[in-house]
C-alpha positions as CSV (number, residue, x, y, z in Angstrom):
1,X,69.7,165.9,96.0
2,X,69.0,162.2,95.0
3,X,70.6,160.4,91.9
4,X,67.3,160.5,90.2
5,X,66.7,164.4,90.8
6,X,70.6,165.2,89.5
7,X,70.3,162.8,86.3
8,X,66.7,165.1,85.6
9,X,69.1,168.0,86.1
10,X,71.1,167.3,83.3
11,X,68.9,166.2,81.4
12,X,66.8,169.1,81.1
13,X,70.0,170.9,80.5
14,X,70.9,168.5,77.7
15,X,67.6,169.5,75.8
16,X,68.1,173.4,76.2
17,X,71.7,172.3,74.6
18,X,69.8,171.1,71.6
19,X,68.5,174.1,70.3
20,X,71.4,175.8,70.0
21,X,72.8,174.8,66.2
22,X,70.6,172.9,63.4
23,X,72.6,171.7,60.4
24,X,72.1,169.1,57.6
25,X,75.1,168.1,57.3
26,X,75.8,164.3,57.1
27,X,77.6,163.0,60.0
28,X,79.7,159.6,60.5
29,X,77.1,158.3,62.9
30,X,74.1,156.2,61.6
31,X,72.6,155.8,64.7
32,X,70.9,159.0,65.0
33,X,67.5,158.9,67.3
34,X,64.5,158.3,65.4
35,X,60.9,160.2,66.2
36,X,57.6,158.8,65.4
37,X,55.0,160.2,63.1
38,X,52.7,162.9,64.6
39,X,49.7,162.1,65.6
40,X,46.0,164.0,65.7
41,X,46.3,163.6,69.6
42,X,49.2,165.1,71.3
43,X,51.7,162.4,72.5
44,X,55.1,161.5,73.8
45,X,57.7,161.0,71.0
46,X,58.8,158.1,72.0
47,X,62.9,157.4,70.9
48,X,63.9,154.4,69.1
49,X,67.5,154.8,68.8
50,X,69.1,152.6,66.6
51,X,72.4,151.0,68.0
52,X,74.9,148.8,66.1
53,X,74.5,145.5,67.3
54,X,77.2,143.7,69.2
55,X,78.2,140.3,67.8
56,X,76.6,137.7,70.0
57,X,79.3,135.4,69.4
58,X,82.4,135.2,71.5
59,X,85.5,136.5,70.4
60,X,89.1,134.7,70.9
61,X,91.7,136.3,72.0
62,X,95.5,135.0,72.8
63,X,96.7,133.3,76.0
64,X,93.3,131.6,76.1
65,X,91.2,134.7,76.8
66,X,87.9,135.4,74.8
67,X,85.4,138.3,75.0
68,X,81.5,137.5,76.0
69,X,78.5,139.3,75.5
70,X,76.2,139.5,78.8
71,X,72.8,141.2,78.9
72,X,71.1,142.7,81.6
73,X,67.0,142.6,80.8
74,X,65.1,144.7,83.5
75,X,61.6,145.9,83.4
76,X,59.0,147.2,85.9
77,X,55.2,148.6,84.8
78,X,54.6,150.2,88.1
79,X,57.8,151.7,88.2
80,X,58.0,152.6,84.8
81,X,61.3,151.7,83.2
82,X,62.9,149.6,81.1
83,X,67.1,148.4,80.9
84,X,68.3,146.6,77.5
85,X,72.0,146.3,78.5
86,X,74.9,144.2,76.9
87,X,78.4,144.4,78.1
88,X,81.9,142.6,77.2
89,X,82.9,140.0,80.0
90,X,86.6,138.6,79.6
91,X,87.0,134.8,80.1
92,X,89.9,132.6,80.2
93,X,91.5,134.2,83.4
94,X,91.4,134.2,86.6
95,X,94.3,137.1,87.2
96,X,94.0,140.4,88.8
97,X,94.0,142.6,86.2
98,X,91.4,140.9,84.5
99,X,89.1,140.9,87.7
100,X,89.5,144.4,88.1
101,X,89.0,145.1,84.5
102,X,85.6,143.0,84.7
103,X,84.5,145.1,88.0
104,X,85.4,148.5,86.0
105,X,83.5,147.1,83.1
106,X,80.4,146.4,85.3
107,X,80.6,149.0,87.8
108,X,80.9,151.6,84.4
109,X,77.7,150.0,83.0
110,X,75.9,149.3,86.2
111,X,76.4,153.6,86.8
112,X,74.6,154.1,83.3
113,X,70.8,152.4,84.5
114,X,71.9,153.2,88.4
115,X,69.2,156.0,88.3
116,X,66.1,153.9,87.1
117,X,66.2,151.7,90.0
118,X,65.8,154.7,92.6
119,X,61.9,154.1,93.2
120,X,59.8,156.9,92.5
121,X,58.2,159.2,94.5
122,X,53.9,159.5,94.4
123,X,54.7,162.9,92.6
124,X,56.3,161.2,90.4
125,X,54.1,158.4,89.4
126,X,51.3,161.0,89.4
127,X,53.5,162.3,86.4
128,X,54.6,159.4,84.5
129,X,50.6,159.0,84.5
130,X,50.4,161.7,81.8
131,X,51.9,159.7,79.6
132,X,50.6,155.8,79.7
133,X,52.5,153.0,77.7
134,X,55.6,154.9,78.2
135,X,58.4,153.8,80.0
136,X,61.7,155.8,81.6
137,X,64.7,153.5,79.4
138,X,68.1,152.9,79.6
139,X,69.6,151.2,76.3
140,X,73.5,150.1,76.4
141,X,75.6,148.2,73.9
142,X,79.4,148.1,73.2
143,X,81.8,147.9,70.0
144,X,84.8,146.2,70.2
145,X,86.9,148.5,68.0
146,X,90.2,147.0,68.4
147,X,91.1,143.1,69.8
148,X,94.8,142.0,69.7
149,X,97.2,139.6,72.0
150,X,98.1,142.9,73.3
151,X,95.5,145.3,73.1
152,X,91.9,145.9,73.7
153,X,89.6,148.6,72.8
154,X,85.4,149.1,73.7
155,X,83.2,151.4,72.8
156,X,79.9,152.0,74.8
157,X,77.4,153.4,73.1
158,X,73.9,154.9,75.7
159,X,70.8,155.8,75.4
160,X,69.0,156.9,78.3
161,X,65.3,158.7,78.4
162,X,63.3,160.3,80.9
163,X,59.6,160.1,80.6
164,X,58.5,163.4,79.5
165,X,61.5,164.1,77.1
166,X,61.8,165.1,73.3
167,X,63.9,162.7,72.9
168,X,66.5,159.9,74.8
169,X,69.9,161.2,75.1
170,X,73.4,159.6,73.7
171,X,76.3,159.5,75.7
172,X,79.4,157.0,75.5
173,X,82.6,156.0,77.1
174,X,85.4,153.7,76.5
175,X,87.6,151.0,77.9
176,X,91.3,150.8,76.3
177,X,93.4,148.0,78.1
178,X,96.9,146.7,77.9
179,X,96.4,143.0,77.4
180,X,100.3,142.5,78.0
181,X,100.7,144.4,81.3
182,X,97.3,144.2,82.3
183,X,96.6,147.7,83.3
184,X,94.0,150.6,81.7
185,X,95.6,152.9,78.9
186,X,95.2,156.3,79.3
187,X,95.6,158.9,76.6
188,X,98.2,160.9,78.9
189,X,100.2,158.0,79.2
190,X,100.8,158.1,75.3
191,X,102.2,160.8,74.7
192,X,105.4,162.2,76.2
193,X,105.7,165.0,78.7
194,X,105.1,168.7,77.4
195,X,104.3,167.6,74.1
196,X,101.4,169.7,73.6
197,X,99.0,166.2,72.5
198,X,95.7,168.2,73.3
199,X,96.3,171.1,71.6
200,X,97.6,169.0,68.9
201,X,94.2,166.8,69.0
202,X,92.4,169.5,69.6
203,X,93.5,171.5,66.7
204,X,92.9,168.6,64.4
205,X,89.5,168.0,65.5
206,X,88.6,171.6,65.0
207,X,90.0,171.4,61.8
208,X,88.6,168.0,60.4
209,X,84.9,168.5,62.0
210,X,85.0,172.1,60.8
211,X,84.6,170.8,57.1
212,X,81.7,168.1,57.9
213,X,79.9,171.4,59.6
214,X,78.5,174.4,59.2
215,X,80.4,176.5,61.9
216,X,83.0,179.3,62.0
217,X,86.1,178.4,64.1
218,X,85.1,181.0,65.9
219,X,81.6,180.1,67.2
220,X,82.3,179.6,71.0
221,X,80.1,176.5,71.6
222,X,82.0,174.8,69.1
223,X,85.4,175.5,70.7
224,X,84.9,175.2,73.7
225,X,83.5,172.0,73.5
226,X,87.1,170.9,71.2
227,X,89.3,172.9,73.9
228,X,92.7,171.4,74.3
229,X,90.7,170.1,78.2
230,X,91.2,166.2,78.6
231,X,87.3,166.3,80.1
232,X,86.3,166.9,76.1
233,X,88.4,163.9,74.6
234,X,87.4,160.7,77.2
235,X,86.1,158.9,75.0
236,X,88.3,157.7,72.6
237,X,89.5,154.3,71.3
238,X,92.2,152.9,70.1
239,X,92.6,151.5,66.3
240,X,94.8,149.7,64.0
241,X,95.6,153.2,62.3
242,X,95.4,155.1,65.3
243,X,93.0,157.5,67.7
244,X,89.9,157.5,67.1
245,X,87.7,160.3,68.9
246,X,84.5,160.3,69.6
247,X,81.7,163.3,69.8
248,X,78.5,162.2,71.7
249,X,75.3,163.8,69.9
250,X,74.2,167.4,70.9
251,X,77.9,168.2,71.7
252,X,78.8,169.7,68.9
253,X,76.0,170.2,67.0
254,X,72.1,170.1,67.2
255,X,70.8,166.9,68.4
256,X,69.2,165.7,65.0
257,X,72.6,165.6,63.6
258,X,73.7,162.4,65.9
259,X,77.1,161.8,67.2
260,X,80.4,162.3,65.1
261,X,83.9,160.7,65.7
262,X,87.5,162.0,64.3
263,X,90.5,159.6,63.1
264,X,94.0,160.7,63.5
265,X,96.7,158.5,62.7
266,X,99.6,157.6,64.4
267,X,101.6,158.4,61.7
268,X,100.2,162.4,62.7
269,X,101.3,161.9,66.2
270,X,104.4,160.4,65.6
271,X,106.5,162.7,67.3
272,X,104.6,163.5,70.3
273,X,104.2,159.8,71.5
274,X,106.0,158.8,74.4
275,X,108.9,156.0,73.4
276,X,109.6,153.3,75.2
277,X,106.9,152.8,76.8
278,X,106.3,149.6,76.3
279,X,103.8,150.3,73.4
280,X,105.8,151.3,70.5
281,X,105.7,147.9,68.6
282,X,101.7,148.9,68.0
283,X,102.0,152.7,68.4
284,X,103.5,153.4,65.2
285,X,101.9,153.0,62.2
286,X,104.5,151.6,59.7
287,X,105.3,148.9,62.6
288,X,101.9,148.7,63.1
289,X,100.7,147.6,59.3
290,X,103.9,145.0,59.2
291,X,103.3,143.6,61.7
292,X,99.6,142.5,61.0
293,X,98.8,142.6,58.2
């Protein structure tokens, strides 16, 4: 099976997904996916998913380092897509760990529009014909959620569609890098041994998403996709407060409802993190707000 045929796979399986709850209940997101107005001839909805825009100027950072928008534009009509990607580059340094952080960066973005460039088969052109003027699309941008002399945190925020879809699928993942020892931060490594973090954050999630939706803790889509499993909470960030979560649309909910994200300070978690760890000056939150505001 090809990367193309496994990235149709899931996304058919991403659309069944979608039927599954319908709520109006406001979410955190404003970026849900917009549909165009019905027409008297049957067409494609089209998405036109409204991402937060990254800043296009650079930001500076300490020890000489700043963060730069790049932008990928790609677009083929006889191969029918179209890539709109920006992604953070770090400048100022020439060390290892910001090299490698750069690669991960790319190679992590480069993985997201991988699929489009895969030339399609006559059977599949012969398809795409069935719906001229549109285009298979891959649209990527990134939020810098947290930039310190020490720490850095990224958001990516994806929408990908496949010609023939109801609609373009959001996904994200982040990047959450320790400026000081230049290495990745995982959410393992915060918290100490046995603690119980994902229950705990799975708990809290439960209980804080529970109130923005119209769910019984028992429903068993819902819980198992907030199961104390460390697959359901990769994409996080880090903020001045504390953890921020985040819920990719149709996870959680129906698909209209858009994406949703959970705060929980580290004032909450105070007692599971893992001390001296190199981290505690930012970790906890008292420390945290003397130290800048």
């Amino acid at each position: 099976m090809n990367l193309k045929s496994s990235f149709v796979i899931a996304f058919s399986l991403s659309l069944l997904a979608c039927g599954g709850h319908q709520t109006n209940v406001q979410l955190v997101s404003q970026n849900a996916v917009q549909q165009p107005r019905e027409s008297q001839t049957p067409s494609p909805q089209i998405p036109s998913p409204v991402i937060t825009p990254s800043p296009e100027q650079e930001i500076t950072l300490a020890k000489g380092l700043r963060i730069v928008p790049k932008t990928i534009e790609l677009e083929n009509q006889r191969r029918r897509y179209k890539i709109s990607v920006v992604y953070p580059h770090i400048e100022g340094s020439k060390s290892a760990g910001i090299l490698k952080l750069n690669r991960r960066i790319k190679d992590l973005v480069t993985k997201q529009y991988q699929w489009l460039l895969i030339p399609p088969t006559k059977e599949e052109l012969r398809h795409y014909e069935k719906w001229p003027g549109v285009f298979n699309s891959v649209d990527l941008d990134y939020e810098v959620v947290l930039a310190t002399a020490e720490l850095l945190s990224i958001y990516f925020d994806v929408y990908s569609y496949g010609i023939g879809a109801a609609h373009s699928v959001q996904q994200s993942f982040t990047v959450n890098f320790d400026l000081e020892s230049e290495k990745l931060i995982t959410l393992t490594g915060l918290f100490r041994p046995r603690a119980g973090h994902l229950q705990f954050i799975s708990d809290y999630c439960i209980r804080e998403l529970s109130r923005d939706h119209q769910f019984a803790m028992s429903d068993p889509t819902f819980t198992d996709e907030l199961a104390p499993k460390l697959k359901n909470y990769e994409s996080w960030n880090l903020t001045k407060e504390g953890l921020r979560f985040n819920f990719d649309a149709c996870r959680i909910d129906g698909c209209a409802a858009g994406k949703a994200e959970v705060n929980i300070a580290f004032e909450a978690l105070r007692e599971k993190l893992l001390p001296k760890s190199g981290l505690e000056d930012w970790l906890m939150a008292t420390e945290w707000r003397n130290h800048r505001s």
